[in-house]
Residue, then its C-alpha position, 0 to 999 in steps of 0.5 A: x463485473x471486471x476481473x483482471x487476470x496475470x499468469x500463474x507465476x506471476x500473480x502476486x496477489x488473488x482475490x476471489x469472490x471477496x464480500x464485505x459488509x458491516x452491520x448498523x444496527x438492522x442495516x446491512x452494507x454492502x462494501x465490497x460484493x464478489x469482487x475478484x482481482x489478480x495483481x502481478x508481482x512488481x505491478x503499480x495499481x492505482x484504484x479509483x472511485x468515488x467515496x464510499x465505494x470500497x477502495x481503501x476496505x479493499x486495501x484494507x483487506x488485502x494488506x490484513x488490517x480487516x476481515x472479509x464477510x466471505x471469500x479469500x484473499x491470497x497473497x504469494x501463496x498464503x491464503x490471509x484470511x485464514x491466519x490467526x491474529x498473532x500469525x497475521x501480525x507476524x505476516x504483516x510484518x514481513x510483508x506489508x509497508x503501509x503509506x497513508x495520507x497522513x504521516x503518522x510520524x512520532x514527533x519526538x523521534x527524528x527522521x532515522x528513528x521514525x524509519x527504524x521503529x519497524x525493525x526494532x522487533x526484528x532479529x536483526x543487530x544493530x549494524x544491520x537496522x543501521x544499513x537498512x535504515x540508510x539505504x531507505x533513507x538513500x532511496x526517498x532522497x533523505x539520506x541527509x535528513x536522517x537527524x532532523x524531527x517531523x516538526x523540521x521537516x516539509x510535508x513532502x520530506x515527512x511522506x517520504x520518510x513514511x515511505x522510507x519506514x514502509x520499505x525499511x523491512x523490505x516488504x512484498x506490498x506497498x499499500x498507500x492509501x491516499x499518499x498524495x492528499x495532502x500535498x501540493x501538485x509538484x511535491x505530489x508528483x514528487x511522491x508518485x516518481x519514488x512510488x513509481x520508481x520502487x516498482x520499477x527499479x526496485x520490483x515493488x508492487x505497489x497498490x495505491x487509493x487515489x481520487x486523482x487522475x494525474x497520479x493514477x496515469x503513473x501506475x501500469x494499472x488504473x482499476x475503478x470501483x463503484x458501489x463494491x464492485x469493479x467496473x472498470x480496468x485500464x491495464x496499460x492504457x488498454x480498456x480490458 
């Protein structure tokens, strides 16, 4: 088993001994068994692995939309599976943007509203949803895109939209599952050089689910699953 390490003060997220299963009938499934894992704060990892070998439950749980059979997750400090659901809302909230393979925009709703939604149960006026959302829009390269619709839109210009509503509220993780599936290999690359840049430029740590190589070489970190467990980790091109 793989455990990867970072110091102290560094560590954003720690995973400790985590455990999932679900039950089919008397069957049992093993997703996830005892697996830990260390994220520093600002890090791109890309998690790889066949299908069926935990990586999207992994994201899952670290970002609070399921539950572990056993051990904990912690994220800066706050142990997660110990919240309450209303509280664990509340925690995803304010810190957790999510980008999926697929957009998952509202179609009736143009670029600047889709990216706004997140904000709309936060205190903020509406000076400030306006300054946020922009910026967000600034940052994916869609600032002049603002007024057009999901159905106006290339596919690569409703993910980067997706990835402006994920940062609108300025959270601690990006969680992206699988964000480049369903795109071709030059508006993909596209997409990883913004995910790529947040991290960078902008002190995002970043924990992406891909099947493909290409987009796993731009992360600091490519750690491989199999069968719930980690097998492998390859921390800035080193095998530890």
């Amino acid at each position: 088993m793989v455990r990867v390490d970072c110091s102290g003060t560094d560590c954003l997220v720690q995973v400790r001994n985590l455990d999932k299963k679900y039950y089919r009938g008397n069957e049992v499934i093993d997703v996830l068994r005892g697996l830990n894992l260390d994220v520093s704060a600002g890090e791109f990892v890309a998690f790889m692995g066949p299908s069926g070998s935990g990586k999207t439950t992994l994201l899952n749980l670290i970002g609070g939309l399921d539950t572990p059979t056993s051990g904990t997750v912690t994220v800066g400090g706050e142990e997660i599976n110990d919240l309450s659901g209303r509280r664990l809302t509340s925690w995803r909230a304010r810190h957790v943007g999510f980008i999926f393979q697929m957009y998952n925009l509202i179609p009736v709703l143009t670029a600047y509203q889709n990216v706004q939604l997140p904000l709309l149960l936060t205190g903020l006026s509406k000076a400030e949803r306006d300054r946020h959302v922009h910026t967000a829009l600034e940052l994916v390269g869609l600032a002049d895109r603002a007024k057009h619709y999901p159905g106006q839109l290339s596919g690569g210009e409703e993910q980067r939209v997706a990835i402006a509503r994920a940062i609108v509220a300025d959270p601690t993780l990006l969680l992206c599952d699988e964000p480049t599936g369903d795109l071709d290999r030059e508006t993909g690359d596209e997409i990883i050089e913004i995910l790529h840049r947040l991290s960078k430029e902008h002190e995002k740590t970043v924990l992406m689910v891909t099947h493909d190589p290409l987009a796993a070489e731009k992360a600091d970190s490519q750690l491989h699953l199999e069968k719930g467990l980690l097998v492998e980790a390859e921390r800035r091109g080193e095998i530890s």
